[in-house]
BAFI-3210 file (N, C-alpha, C; in Angstrom, 3 decimals, decimal comma, padded with zeros to 6 digits):
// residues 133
n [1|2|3|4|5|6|7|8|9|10|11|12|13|14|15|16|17|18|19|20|21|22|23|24|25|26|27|28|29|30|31|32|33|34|35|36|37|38|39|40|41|42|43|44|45|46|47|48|49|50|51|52|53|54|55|56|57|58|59|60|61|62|63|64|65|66|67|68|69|70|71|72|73|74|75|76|77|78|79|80|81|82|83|84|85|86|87|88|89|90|91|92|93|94|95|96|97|98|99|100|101|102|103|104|105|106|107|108|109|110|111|112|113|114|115|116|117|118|119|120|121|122|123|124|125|126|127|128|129|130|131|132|133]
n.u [074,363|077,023|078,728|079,190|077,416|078,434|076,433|073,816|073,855|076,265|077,009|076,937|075,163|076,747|079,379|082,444|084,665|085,465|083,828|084,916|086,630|085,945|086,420|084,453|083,962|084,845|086,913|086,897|086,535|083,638|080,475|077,943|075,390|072,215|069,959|068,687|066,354|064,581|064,861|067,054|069,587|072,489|072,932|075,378|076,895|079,202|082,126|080,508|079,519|076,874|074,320|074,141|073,502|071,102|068,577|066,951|065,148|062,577|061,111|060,390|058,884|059,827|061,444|061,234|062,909|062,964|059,862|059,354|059,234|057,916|057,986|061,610|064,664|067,630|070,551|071,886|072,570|073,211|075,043|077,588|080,501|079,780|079,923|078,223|075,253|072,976|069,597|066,488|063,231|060,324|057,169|055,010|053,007|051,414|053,511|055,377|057,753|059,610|062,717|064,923|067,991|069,883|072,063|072,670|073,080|075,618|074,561|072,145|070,522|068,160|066,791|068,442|069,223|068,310|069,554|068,728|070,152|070,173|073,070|075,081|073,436|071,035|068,265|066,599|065,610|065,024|064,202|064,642|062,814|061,872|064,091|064,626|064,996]
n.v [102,112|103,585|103,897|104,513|106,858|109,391|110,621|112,758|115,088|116,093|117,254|119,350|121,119|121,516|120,654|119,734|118,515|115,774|113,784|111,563|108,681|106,681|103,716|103,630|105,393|107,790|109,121|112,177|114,768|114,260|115,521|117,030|116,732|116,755|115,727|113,440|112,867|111,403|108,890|108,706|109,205|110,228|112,156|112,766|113,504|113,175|114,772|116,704|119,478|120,921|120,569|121,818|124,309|127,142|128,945|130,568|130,987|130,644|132,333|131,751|133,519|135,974|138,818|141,994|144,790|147,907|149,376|148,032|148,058|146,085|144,650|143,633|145,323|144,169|143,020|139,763|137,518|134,233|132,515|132,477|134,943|135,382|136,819|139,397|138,744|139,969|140,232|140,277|140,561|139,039|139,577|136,863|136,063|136,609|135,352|134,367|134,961|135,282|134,750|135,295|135,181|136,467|135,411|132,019|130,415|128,584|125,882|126,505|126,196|124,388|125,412|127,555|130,500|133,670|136,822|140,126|142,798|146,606|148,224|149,022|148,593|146,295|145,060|142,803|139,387|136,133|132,507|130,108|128,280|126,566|126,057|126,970|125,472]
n.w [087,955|089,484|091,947|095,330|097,683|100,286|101,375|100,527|101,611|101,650|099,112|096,266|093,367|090,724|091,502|091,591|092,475|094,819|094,059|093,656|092,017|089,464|087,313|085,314|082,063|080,778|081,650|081,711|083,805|086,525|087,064|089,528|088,732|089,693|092,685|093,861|096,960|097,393|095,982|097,252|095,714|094,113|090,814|088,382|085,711|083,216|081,853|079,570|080,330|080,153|080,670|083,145|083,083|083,269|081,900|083,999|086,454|089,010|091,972|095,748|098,357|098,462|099,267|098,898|099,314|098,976|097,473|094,133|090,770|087,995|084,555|086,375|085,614|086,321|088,527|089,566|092,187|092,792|094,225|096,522|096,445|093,523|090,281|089,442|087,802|084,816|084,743|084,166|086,414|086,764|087,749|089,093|090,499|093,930|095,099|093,612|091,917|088,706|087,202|085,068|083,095|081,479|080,190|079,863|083,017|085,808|088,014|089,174|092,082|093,288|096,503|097,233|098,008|095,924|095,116|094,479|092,892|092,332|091,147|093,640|095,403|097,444|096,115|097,218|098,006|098,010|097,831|095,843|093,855|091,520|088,679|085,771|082,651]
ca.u [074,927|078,281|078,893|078,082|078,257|078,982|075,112|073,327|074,169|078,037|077,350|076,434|074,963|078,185|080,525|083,450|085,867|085,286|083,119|085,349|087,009|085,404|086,731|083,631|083,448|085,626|088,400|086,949|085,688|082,446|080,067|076,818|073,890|071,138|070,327|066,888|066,232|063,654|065,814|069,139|070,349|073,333|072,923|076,232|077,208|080,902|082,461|079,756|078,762|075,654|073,006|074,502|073,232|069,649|067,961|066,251|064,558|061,630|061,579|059,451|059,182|060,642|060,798|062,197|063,389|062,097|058,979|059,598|058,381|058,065|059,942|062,656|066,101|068,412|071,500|071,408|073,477|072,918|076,338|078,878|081,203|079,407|079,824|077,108|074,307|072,269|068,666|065,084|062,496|058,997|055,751|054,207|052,192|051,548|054,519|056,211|059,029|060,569|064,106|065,237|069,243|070,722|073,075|072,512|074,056|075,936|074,633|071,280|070,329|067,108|066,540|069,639|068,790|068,659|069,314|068,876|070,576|070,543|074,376|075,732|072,810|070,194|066,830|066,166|065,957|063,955|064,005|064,823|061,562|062,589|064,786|063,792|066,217]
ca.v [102,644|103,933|103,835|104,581|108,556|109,912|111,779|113,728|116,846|117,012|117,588|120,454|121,060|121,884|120,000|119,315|117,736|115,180|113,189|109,979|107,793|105,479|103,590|104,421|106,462|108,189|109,627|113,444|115,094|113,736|117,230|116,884|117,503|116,826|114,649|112,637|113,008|110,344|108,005|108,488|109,110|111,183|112,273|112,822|113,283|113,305|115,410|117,523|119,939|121,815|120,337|122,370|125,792|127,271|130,131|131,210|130,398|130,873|132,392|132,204|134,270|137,021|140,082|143,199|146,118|149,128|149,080|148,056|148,139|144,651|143,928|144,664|144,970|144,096|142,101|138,554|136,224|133,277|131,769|133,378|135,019|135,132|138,022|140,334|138,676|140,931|139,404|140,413|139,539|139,409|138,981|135,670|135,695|137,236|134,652|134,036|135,780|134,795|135,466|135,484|135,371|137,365|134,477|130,370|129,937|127,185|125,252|127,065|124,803|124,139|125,707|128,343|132,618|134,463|138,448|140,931|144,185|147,563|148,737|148,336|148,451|145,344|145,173|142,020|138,228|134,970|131,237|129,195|127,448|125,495|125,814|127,083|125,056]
ca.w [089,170|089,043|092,855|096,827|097,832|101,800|101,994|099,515|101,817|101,086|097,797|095,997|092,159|089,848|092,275|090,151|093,612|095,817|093,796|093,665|090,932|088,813|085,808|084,373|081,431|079,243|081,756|082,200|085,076|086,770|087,943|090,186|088,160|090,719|094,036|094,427|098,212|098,142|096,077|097,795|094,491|093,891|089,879|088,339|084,126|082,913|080,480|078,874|081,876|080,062|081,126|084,708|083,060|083,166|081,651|084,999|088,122|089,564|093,344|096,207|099,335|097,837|099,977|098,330|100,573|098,823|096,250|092,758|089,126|087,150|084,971|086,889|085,226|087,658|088,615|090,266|092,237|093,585|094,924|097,421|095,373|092,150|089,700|089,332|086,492|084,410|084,804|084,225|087,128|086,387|088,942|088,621|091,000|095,144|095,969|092,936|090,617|087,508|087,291|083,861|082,940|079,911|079,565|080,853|084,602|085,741|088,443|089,850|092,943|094,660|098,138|098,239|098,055|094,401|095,385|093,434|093,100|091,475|090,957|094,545|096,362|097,317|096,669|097,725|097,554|097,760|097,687|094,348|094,381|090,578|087,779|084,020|081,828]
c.u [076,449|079,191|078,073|078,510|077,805|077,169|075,365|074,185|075,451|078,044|076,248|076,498|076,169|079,360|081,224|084,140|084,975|084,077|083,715|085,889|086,669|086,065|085,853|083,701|084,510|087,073|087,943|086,361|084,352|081,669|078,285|076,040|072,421|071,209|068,405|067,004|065,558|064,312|067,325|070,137|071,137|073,403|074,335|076,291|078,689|080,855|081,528|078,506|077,427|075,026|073,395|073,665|071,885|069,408|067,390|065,908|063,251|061,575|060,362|060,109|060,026|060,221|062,011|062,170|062,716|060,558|059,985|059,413|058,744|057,596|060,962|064,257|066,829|069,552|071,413|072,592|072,776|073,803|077,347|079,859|080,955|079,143|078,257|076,429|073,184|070,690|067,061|063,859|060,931|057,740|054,842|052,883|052,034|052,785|055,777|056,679|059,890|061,828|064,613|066,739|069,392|071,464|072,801|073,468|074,293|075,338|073,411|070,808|068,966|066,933|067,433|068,188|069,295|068,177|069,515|069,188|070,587|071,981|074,466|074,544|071,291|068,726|065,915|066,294|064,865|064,215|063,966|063,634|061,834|063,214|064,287|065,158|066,090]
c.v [102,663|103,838|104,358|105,964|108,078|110,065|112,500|115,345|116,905|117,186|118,740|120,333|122,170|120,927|119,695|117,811|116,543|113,759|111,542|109,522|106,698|104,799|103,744|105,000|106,666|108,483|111,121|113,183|114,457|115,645|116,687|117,443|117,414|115,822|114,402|112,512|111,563|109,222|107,556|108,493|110,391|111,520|112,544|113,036|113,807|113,592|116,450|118,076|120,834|121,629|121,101|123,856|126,061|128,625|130,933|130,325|130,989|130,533|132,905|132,841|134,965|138,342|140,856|144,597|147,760|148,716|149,489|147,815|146,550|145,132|144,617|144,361|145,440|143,232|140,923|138,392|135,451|132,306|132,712|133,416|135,439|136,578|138,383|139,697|139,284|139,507|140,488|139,887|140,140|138,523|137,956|135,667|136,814|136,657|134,028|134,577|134,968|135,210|134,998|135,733|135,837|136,190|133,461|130,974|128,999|127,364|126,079|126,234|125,475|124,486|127,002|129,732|133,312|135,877|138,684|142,390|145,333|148,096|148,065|148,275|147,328|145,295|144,090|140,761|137,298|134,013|130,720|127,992|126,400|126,432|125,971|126,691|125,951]
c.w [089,045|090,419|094,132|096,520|099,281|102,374|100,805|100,149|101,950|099,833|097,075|094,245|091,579|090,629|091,119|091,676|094,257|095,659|093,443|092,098|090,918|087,887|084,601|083,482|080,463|080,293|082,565|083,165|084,998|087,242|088,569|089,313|089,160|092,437|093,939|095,539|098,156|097,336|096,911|096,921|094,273|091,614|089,044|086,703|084,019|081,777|080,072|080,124|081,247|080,411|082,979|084,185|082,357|082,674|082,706|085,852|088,330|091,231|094,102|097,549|099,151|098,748|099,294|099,341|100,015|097,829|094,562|091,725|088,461|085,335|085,368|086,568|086,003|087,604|089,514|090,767|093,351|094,157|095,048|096,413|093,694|091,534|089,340|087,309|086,286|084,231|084,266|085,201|087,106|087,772|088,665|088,970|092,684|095,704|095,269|091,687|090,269|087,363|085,619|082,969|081,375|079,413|080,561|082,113|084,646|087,188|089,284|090,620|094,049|095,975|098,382|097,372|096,179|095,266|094,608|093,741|091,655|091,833|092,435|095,654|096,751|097,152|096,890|097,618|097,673|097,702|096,431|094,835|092,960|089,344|086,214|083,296|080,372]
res [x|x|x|x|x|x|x|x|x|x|x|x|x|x|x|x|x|x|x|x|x|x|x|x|x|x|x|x|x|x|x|x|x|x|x|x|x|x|x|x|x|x|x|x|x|x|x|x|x|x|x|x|x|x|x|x|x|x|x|x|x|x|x|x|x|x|x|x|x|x|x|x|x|x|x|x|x|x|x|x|x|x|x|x|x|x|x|x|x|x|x|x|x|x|x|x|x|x|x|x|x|x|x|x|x|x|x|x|x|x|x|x|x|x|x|x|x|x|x|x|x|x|x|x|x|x|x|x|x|x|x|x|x]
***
């Protein structure tokens, strides 16, 4: 144990800020890698942020706005702000799509919205149901 945290819910997966000083470790940055709800455990690794970036996701309650062909090459994001990622999303299932990144992401998090768009226009989104490392 490295220390106390505030609440799981001020903290967010990639967090670089606000995560406190330890003498812990080597010196570099600390970055949120996960949160155990039912421990109360805030997860944390310093210095070597990869283990933050995933090959894909898998998303439920996915409603798409027009009809559309699987696989569907498309663009993603999943955090305000976040440049347009080239993805692949494939039909798992009646409730669940694979999302598939061209290149790892940093910090894909449990519970938020993966949309997907062709050029500027949306065709839809869904629920980050888990994480394909």
């Amino acid at each position: 144990m490295l220390g106390h945290h505030n609440g799981l819910m001020y903290y967010t997966i990639g967090q670089r800020k606000g995560i406190g000083n330890t003498k812990e470790g080597t010196g570099e940055p600390w970055f949120v890698v996960d949160k155990d709800l039912e421990k109360n455990e805030l997860i944390v690794t310093q210095g070597d942020n990869s283990v933050l970036y995933s090959k894909g996701l898998i998303a439920t309650d996915f409603n798409f706005i027009n009809e559309v062909q699987f696989p569907l090459e498309c663009t993603v994001k999943f955090r305000y702000r976040q440049k347009d990622t080239k993805a692949v999303i494939n039909k798992l299932s009646e409730n669940e799509y694979e999302v598939i990144f061209n290149e790892p992401q940093k910090a894909v998090t449990l519970g938020q919205i993966v949309v997907a768009y062709d050029g500027e226009v949306c065709l839809g989104g869904g629920v980050i149901d888990k994480i394909i490392k």
